[in-house]
N, C-alpha and C positions, 0 to 999 in steps of 0.2 A: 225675764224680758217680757213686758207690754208692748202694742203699739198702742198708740194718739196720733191719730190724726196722722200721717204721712212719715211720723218719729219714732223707733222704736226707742223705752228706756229702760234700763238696769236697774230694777227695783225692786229690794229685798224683802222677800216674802213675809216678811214679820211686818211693812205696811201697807197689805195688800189686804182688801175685804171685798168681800164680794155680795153684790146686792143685785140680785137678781142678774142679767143678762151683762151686770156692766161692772168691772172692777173698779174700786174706790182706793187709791193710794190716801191714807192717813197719816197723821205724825209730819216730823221734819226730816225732810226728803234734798238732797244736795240736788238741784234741777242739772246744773251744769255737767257735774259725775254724771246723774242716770244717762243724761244724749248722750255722753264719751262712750260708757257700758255698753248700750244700745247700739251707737253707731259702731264700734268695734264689732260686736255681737254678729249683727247686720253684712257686715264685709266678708265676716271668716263663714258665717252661714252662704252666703250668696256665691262665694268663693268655691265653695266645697259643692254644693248643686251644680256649677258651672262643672268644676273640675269634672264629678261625678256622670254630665250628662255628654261631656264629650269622650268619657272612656265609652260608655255606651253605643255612639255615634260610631266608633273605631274598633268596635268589636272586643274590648279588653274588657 
């Protein structure tokens, strides 16, 4: 998972390069998959921190 710019995408590390501070996706890349990946990704991650900080909140 990258983010861009405000999106994160699902993008498999076989075209992923890395040039200095800034990742380069290469090859052909499905744009519409990687947001689905990404946005899924994004929901069950953000989901889980939420979950996560309300056990916290509640003592468990």
């Amino acid at each position: 998972i990258i983010k861009s710019g405000n999106n994160y995408l699902g993008v498999p590390l076989k075209h992923i390069e890395e040039e200095g501070k800034t990742l380069l996706v290469k090859g052909l890349v499905d744009q519409d998959k990687a947001e689905i990946m990404g946005e899924k990704w994004r929901q069950e991650s953000f989901k889980e921190i939420k979950h996560d900080n309300a056990e916290e909140n509640d003592g468990f």
